[in-house]
N, C-alpha and C positions, 0 to 999 in steps of 0.2 A: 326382469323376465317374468314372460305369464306362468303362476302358479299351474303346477297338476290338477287332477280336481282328482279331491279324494273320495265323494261318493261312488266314481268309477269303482274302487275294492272296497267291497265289504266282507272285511275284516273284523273279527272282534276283539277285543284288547287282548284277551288270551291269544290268539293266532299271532296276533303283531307282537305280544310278548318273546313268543316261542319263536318267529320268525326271527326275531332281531337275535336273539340267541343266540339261533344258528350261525346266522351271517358273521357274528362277531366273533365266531370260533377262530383257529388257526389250523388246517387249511379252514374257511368256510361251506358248511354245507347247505349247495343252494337249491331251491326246490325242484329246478330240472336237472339237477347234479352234473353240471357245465363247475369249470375251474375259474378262479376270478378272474383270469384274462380271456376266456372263451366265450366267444360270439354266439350266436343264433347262428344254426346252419341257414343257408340262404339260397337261390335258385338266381341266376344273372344273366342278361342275355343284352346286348347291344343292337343299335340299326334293325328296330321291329314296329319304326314309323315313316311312309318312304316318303311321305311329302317334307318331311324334316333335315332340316343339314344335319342332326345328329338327334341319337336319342339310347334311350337302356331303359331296363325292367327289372326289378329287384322285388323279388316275392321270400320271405321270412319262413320259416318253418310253422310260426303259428298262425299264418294266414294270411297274416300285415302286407301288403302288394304296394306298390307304387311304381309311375311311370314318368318319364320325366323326358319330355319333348323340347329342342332346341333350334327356333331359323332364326337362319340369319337374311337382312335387308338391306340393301344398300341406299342410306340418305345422304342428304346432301349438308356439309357441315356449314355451321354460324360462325364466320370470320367474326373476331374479335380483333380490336383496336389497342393498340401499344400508347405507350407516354408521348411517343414523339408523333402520332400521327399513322403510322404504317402500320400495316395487319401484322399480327404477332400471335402466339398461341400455339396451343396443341394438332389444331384443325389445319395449319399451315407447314405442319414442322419446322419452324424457327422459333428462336424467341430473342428479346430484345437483347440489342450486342450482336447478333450475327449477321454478316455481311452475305452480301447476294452470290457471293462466290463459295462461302461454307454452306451457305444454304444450297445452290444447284449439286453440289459434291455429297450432301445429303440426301437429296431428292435421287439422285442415280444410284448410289449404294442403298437406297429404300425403296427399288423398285420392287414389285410380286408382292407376292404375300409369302415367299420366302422365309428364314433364321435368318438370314443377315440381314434384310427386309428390316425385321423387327428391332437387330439389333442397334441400326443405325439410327430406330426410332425409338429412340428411347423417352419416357416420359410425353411424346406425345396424343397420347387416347385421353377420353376423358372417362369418369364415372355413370355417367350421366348416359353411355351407350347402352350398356347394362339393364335389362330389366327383367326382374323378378316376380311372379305370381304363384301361388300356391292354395289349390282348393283341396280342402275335406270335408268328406262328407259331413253332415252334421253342423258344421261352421259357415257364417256368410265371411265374407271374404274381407270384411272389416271389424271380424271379430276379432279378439286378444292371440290365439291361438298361432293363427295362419300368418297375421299379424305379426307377431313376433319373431316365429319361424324364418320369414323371408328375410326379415331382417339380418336375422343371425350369419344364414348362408349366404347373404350378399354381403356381409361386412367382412364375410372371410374370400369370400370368391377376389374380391376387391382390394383385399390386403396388400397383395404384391404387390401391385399397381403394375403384373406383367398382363392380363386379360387384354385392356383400354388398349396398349398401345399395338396388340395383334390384330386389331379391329380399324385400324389406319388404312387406308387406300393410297391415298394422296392429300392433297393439301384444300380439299375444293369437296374429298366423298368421305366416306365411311361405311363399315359396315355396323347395325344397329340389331344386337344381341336380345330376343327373347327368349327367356326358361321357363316356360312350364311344366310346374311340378303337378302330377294328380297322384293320391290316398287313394286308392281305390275300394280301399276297404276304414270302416270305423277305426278310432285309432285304438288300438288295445294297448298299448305302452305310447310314453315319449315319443315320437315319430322324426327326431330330428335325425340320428344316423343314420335310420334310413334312406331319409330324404336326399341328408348327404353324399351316402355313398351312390347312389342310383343319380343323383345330378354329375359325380364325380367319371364317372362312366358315360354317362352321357354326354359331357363336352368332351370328354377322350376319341371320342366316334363322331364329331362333329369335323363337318369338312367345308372348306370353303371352293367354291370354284376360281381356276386359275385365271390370273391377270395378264391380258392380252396387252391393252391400251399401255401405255407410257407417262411418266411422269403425270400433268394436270387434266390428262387428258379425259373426256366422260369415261365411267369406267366400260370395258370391253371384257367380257368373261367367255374363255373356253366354253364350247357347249359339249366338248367331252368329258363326263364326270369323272370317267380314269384320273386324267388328267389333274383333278382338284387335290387340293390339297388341307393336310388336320393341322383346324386349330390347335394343337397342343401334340407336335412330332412326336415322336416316340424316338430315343435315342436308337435304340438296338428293336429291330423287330421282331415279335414274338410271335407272328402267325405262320413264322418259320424255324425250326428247330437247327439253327445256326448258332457257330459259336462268333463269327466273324463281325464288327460290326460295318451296318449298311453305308453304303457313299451315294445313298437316293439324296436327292435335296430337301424333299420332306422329311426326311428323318436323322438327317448328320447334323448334329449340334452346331452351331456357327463360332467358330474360335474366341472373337470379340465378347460373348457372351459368358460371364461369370458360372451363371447357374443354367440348368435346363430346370425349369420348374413344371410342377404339374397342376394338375386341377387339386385343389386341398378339400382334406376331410373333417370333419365335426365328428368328434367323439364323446359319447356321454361318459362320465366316470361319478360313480358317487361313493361315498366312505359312510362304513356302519363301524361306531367305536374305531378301532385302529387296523380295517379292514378294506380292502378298497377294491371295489368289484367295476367292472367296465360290462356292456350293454346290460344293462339292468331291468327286468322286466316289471311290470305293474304290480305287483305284490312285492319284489322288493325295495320300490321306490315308495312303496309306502313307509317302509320302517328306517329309512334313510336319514343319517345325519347331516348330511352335506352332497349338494349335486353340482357337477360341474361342466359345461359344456366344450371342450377345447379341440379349437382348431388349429390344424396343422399341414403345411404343405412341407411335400419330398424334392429337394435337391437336390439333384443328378448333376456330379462335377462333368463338366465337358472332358474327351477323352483329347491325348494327344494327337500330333498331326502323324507321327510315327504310323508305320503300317504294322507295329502290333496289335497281335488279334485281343477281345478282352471278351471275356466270359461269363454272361449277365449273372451267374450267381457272384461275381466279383462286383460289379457294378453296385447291385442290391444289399453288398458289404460297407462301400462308399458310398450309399447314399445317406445326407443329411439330411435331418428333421428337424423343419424349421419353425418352431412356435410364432402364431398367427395374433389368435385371440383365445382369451379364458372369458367365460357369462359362468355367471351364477344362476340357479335353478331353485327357488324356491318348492321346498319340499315339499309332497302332501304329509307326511305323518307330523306337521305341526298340527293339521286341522283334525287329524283322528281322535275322536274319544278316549281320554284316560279310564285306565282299570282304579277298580276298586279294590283296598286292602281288604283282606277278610277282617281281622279288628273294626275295620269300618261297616262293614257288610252284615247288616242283619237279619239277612238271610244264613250266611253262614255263621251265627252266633255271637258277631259280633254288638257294637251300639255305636249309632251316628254322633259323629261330637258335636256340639252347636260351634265351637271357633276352628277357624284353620290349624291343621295339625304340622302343614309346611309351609316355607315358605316360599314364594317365589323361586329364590335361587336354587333351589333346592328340586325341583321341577324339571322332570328330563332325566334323573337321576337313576330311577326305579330303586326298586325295593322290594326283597322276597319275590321277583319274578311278576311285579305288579307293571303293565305295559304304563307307561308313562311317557309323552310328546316331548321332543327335543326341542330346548328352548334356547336364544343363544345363538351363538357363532361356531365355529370349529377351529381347531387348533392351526397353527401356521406349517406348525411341522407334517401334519396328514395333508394337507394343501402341497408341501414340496414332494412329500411323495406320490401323493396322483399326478403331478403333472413332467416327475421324472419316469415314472413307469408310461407315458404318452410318448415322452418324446426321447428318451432314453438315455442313457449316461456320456453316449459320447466315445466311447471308448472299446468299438465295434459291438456295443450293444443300439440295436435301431428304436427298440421299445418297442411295445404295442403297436401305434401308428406305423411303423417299418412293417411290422407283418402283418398288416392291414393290406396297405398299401403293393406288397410283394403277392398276396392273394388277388389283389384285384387287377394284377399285370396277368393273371391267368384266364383272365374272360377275352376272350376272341373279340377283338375291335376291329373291324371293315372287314 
C-alpha cells in the first residue's frame, strides 16, 4: 500500500510526543474531541448528476468533498470457447456440462434485470465489466496514490462476485460499469472512506433502465425512466416511513437468493499503543502504530414468504457483517523525525555521546516523553480487536460497520 506522506504534518517531536499520549489514554483524548468510534460529521446527498445512472456527494466537516459519478453501457459480450468445441462461459450463461434444455430454463428464469433475474445468474458476470478511475487534485492519474486507491475499492466492490453477475443481460450483451470517483478538494487526511462511502451511495442510486427485449434478443430498454430499475434493491424502502415490507419487484428480495447484499464499505482503523481509533485524521495518523484498511459488506437475510410485516429497525438487528478484505497502510510516523533526550541535548545541558546509546530494538519505545518512530510490526492481539470492533461480535452487536452502514440507509436514494 502507498505510504502517507508525512511532510503533509508538521509536527515536532514534542507535538507527536504529546499527541501519541493522548491517543493512548483510556478513553483517548482526540484533538477534535470525537470518541474512538465517531466519525467526521458529513453532508450526503444522492442523484446530483443527471446524465449518470447513479451518483452521490459526500462533503466532510473539514472541507474534504468528493463526488462519485456512475453509467452504465451496454456492450456486446466475447463468446468463449469450451473443451468440447461449443460456446461456454459467463457471456453465455451456461457452462460446460449443461444441456440446451437447463440452459433455456435458465435463459427464462434470467429474464429483466429483475432478483430472480440475477439469481438464476449466478456466477455468470465477469470482472473485467467493472471499471474504476479516480482523480485528485494534485496526483496524475498514474501516480502511487490514486493508483492504489482504485485498486483497493475495486478489489472489495468485486469481492462478492455479486456486482458482475447484475450486469448480465443475456448471453450475446452486457451492461459495462464505469465509477468515476472525483476529490474535489486537496486530500487533508487518507481519502479512502471517503471515497468509499460516497461510491457506496452512489451505486445505491444507480438505476438500470427496464428490459423489454426477450431472451438473445438486441437488447430493447424502456424509455420510461419510472420504469427502471436499482442496481442494488433495497429490501424495505426507506423514502417511505412504512413498517410493511414492499412487494415492488425492485425491491422484494428473490427467495432463491441467500443473502441480499449491498454495495461494501472501506474503513480506516488504525491502533496507538492499545487504542484503537476509526476515521483518523492527519495529525493522528501521523503518531500511529498500525493502519488498517477493512472492507466490509452488509447481508441482509431475505425475509419469509409469510405476510408478516417486519420492522426495519428489526432488519438492521439481523443484518450481517461480512468481512471482505484487510490492506495494511503503512504509517507516516515511521518517517517523522525522532526527539532528542535532554541528557543528549546540549542545548539543554546536556553532552552528545560519540557511540549509539540505543539500540535498534529498542527504538519506537520512548523514554521520559521523548517522541520516538515506531519500528516493527504490531501485536496480533490489537489486530483482533480492530477488526472485531469493524465487524462485530456476532451476537446482536453489528460493530462499527453495522452503524455505518445503518446511517447511510438514512440519505434519500431516488
Amino acid at each position: 500500500m502507498a505510504p502517507l506522506t508525512a511532510a503533509q504534518t508538521l509536527l515536532s517531536p514534542a507535538e507527536l510526543s504529546y499527541l501519541h499520549s493522548s491517543l493512548s489514554l483510556d478513553p483517548p483524548i482526540r484533538p477534535d474531541s470525537r470518541a474512538p468510534t465517531q466519525f467526521r460529521p458529513l453532508v450526503a446527498e444522492t442523484d446530483i448528476l443527471p446524465s449518470a445512472n447513479g451518483s452521490a456527494r459526500i462533503c466532510f466537516a473539514d472541507g474534504t468533498e468528493a463526488i462519485v459519478g456512475v453509467k452504465a453501457e451496454v456492450e456486446k459480450s466475447t463468446p468463449r470457447a469450451g473443451d468440447d468445441g461449443r460456446q461456454y462461459g459467463a457471456h453465455f450463461g451456461t457452462r460446460a456440462g449443461q444441456n440446451d434444455e437447463e440452459m433455456g430454463d435458465a435463459e427464462g428464469e434470467g429474464e429483466g434485470n429483475g432478483e430472480g433475474g440475477r439469481a438464476a445468474r449466478k456466477g455468470v458476470g465477469q470482472d473485467s465489466w467493472v471499471e474504476m478511475t479516480i482523480s485528485i487534485p494534485g496526483f496524475r492519474d498514474d501516480d502511487a496514490l490514486p493508483v492504489f486507491l482504485a485498486a483497493m475499492l475495486n478489489e472489495a466492490l468485486l469481492a462478492t462476485g455479486d456486482l458482475p453477475d447484475r450486469l448480465w443481460i443475456n448471453r450475446r450483451f452486457h451492461w459495462r460499469l464505469y465509477i468515476d470517483i472525483l476529490l474535489l478538494s486537496p486530500p487533508l487526511s487518507y481519502p479512502l472512506p471517503l471515497l468509499s462511502l460516497t461510491t457506496h451511495l452512489a451505486l445505491l442510486s444507480t438505476r438500470l433502465p427496464k428490459l423489454k427485449s426477450e431472451l438473445d434478443e438486441d437488447p430493447l430498454f424502456d424509455d420510461d425512466w419510472d420504469a427502471s430499475t436499482y442496481l442494488y434493491p433495497r429490501s424495505i424502502s426507506t423514502s417511505a416511513p412504512t413498517t410493511t415490507r414492499s412487494t415492488s419487484t425492485s425491491t422484494k428480495p428473490h427467495p432463491e437468493r441467500a443473502h441480499d447484499y449491498q454495495p461494501p464499505i472501506t474503513l480506516l482503523v488504525m491502533a496507538v499503543a492499545q487504542t484503537i481509533i476509526f476515521d483518523p485524521t492527519k495529525e493522528e495518523l501521523a503518531v500511529a502504530d498500525c493502519i488498517l484498511a477493512i472492507s466490509v459488506v452488509g447481508e441482509d437475510p431475505p425475509f419469509s414468504n409469510s405476510t408478516t410485516t417486519h420492522v426495519k429497525s428489526d432488519r438492521r438487528r439481523k443484518r450481517a457483517i461480512r468481512l471482505l478484505t484487510i490492506r495494511t497502510v503503512d504509517p507516516p510516523s515511521r518517517l517523522t523525525p525522532p526527539g532528542v533526550p535532554d541528557f543528549l541535548n546540549t542545548a539543554a545541558g546536556g553532552h552528545a555521546s560519540t557511540t549509539s546509546t540505543r539500540t535498534s530494538g529498542e527504538e519506537g519505545a520512548g523514554s521520559g516523553g521523548v517522541w520516538t518512530p515506531p519500528r516493527g510490526g504490531v501485536k496480533r492481539g490489537v489486530v483482533r480487536r480492530m477488526i472485531e470492533m469493524v465487524v462485530g461480535t456476532g451476537e446482536g452487536d453489528p460493530g462499527v460497520a453495522g452503524e455505518v452502514l445503518d446511517g447511510l440507509e438514512g440519505v434519500d436514494v431516488g
